[in-house]
Backbone bond lengths (Angstrom), bond angles and torsions (degrees), N, CA, C in turn:
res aa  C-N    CA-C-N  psi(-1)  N-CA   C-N-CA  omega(-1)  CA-C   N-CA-C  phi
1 X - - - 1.448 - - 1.529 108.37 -
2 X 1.297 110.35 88.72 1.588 111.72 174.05 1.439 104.94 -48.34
3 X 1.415 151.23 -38.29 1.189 145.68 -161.90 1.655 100.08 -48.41
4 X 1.181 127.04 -57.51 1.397 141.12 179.74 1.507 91.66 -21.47
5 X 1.543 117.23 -81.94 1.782 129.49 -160.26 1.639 95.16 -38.51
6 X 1.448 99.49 -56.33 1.674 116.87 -168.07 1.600 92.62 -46.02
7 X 1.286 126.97 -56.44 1.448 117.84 -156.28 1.336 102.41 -73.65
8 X 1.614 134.72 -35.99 1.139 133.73 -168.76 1.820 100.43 -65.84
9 X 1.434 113.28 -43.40 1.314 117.38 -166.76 1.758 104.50 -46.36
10 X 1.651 99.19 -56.69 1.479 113.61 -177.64 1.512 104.36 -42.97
11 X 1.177 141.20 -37.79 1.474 138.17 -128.68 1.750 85.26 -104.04
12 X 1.420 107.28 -41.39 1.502 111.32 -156.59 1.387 93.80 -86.71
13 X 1.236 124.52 -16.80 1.689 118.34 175.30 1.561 108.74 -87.97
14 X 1.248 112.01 -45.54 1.607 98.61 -167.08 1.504 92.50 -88.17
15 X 1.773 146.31 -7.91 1.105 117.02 152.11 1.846 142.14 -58.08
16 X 1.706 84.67 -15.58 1.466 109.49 -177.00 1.792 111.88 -78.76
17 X 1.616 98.78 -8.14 1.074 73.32 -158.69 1.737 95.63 -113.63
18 X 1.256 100.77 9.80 1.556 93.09 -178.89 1.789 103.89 -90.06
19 X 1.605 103.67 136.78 1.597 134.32 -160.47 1.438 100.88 -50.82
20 X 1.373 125.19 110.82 1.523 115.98 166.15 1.328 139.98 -23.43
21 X 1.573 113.72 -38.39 1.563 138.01 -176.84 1.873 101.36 -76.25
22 X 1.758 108.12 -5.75 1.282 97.77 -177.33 1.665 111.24 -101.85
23 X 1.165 108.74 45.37 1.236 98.55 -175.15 1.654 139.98 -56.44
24 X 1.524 108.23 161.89 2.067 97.18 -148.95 1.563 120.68 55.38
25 X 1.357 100.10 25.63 1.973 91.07 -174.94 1.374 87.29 -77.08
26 X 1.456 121.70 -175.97 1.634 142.98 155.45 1.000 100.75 -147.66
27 X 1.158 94.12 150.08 1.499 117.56 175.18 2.321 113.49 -82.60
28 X 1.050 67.20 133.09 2.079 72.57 -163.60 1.793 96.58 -88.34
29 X 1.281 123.57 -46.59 1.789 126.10 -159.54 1.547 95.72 -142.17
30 X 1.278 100.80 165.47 1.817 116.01 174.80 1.413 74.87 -166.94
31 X 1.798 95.86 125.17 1.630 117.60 179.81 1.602 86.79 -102.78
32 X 1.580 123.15 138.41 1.718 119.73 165.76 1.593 104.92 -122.09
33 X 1.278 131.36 149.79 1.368 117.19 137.00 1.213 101.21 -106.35
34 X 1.431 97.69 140.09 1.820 116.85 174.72 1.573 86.25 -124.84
35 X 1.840 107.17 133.01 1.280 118.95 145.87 1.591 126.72 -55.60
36 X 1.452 119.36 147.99 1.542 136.69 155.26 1.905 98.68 -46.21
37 X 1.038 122.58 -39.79 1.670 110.59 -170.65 1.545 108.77 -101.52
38 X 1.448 106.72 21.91 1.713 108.15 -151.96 2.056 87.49 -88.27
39 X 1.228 106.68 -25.66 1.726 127.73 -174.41 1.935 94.70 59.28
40 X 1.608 100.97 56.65 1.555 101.11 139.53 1.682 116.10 -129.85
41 X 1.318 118.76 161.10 1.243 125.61 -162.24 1.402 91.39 -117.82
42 X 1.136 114.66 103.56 1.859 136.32 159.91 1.734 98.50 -16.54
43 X 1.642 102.88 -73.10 1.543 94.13 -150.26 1.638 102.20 -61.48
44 X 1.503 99.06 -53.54 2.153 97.25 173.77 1.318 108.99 -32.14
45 X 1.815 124.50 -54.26 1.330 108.14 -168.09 1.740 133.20 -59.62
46 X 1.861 81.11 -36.26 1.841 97.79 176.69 1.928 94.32 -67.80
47 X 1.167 127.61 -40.39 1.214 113.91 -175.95 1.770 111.41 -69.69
48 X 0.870 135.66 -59.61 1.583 128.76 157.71 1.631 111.34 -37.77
49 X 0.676 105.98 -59.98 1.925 97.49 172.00 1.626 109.32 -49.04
50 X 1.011 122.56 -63.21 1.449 120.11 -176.49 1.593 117.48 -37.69
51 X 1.628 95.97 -24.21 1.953 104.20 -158.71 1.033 98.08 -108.61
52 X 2.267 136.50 -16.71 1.010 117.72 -178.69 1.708 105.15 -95.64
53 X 1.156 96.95 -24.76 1.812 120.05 -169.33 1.758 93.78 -44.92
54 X 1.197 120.88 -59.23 1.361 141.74 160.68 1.798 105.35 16.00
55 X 1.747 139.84 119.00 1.479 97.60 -162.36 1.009 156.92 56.48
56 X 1.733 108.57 18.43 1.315 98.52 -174.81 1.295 88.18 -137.82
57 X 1.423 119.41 -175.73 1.659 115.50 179.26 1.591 96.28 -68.64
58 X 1.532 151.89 4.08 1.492 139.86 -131.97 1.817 77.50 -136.59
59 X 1.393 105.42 -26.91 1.852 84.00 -175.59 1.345 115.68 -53.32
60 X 1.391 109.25 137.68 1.730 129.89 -176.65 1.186 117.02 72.08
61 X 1.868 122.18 7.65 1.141 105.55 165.57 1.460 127.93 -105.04
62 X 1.390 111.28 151.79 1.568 119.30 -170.50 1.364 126.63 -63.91
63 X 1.063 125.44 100.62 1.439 130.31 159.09 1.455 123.81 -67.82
64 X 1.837 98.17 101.53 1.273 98.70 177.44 1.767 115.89 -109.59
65 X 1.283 98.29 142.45 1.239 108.45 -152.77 2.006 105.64 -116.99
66 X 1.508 114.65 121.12 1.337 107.70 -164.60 1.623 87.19 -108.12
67 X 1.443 113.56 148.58 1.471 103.02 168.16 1.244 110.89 -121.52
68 X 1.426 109.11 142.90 1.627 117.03 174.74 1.428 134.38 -80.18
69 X 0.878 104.39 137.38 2.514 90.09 -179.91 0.943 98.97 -77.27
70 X 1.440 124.11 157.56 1.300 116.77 128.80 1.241 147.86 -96.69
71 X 1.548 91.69 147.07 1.995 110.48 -152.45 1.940 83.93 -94.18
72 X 1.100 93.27 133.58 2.014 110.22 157.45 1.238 116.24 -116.31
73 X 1.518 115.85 140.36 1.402 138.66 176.83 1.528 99.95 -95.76
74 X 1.685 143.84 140.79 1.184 122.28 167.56 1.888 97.08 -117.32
75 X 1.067 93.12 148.45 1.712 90.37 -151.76 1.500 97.62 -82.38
76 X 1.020 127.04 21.43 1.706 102.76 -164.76 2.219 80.87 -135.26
77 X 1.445 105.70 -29.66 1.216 92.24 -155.09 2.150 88.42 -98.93
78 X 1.094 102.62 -12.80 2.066 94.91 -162.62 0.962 101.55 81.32
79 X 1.474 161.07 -15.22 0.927 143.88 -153.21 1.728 111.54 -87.01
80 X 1.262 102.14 130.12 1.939 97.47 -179.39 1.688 104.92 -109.43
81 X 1.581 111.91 150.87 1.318 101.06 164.66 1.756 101.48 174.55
82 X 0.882 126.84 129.34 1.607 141.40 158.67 1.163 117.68 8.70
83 X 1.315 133.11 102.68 1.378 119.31 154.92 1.782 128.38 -81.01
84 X 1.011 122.75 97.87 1.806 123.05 -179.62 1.558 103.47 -96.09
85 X 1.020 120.35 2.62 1.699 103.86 172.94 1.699 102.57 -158.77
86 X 1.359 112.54 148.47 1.266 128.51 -142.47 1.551 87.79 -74.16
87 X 1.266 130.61 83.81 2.025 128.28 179.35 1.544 76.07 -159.31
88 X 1.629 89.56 120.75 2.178 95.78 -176.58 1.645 76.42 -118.14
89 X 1.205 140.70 87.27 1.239 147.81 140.79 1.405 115.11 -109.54
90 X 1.529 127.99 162.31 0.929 147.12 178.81 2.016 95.29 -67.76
91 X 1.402 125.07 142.20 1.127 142.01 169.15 1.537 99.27 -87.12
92 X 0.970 125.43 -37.92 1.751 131.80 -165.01 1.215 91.17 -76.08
93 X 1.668 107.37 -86.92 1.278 114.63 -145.36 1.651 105.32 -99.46
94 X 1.256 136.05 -10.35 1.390 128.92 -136.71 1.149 143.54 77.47
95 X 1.366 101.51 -30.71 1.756 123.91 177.27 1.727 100.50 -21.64
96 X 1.299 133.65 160.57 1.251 142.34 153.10 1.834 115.85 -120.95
97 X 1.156 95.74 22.03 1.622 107.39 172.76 1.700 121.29 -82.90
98 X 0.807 146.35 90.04 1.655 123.95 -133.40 1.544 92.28 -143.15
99 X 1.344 128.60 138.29 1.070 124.69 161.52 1.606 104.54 -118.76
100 X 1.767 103.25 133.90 1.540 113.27 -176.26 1.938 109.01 -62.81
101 X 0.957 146.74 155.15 1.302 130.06 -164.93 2.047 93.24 -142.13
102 X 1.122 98.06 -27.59 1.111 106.39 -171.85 1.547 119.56 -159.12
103 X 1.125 119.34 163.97 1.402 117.53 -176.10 1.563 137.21 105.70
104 X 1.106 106.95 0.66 1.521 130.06 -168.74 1.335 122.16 -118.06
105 X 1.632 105.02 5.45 1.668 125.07 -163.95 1.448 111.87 -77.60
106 X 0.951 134.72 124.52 1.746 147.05 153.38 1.277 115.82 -113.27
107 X 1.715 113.87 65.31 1.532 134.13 176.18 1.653 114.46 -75.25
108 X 0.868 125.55 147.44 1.367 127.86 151.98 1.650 99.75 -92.59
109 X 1.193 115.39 130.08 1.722 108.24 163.68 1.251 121.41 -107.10
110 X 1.282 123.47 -18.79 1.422 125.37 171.91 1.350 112.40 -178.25
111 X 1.604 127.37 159.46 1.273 133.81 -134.75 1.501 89.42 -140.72
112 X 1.464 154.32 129.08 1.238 152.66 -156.92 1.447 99.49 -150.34
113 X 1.649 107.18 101.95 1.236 129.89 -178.87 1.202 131.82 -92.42
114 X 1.401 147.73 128.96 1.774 127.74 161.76 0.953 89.87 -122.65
115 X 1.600 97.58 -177.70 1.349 121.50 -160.92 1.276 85.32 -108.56
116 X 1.544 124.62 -177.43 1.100 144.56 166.12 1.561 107.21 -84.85
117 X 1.676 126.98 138.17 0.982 133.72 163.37 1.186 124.89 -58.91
118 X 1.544 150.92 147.32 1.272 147.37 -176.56 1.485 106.16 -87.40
């Protein structure tokens, strides 16, 4: 289950990224978009996160996860539009020339920090 690496990656980046001067902070959220063609599975990932997060400033925080469609360009016709089922043809014309435009994303979008209470 590659998701595992994926979750460790997340943990070691948004631990990196909370400010030295914040000491005892945790991390509360990690917003992601992951593409439909990105081949990770949301619930595995939130489930590997939960088990690496474990000890770390990231334990108990929520990984929210937005997912993207994927959008196709077909190169001959311009035409853009959604793919929801596995037929990478042109909707317009037929064309099978297709450029992916979207959908393949494994972003972090933002990292949601506190401080520690006194």
């Amino acid at each position: 289950m590659h998701e595992m690496g994926i979750a460790q990656q997340i943990i070691d980046i948004a631990a990196a990224s909370i400010p030295a001067e914040m000491t005892g902070a945790r991390v509360e959220r990690v917003n992601l978009k992951i593409g439909r063609l990105s081949a990770v599975v949301p619930e595995s990932l939130r489930f590997c996160f939960g088990i690496v997060s474990q000890d770390t400033p990231l334990a108990g925080a929520e990984l929210a996860i937005e997912e993207t469609p994927i959008l196709a360009r077909c190169k001959d016709c311009d035409t853009r539009w959604t793919i929801d089922e596995p037929v990478f043809t042109c909707t317009s014309c037929g064309g099978g020339r297709l450029e992916i435009l979207s959908g393949r994303e494994l972003d972090i979008v933002s990292i949601e920090v506190a401080e520690r209470e006194p």
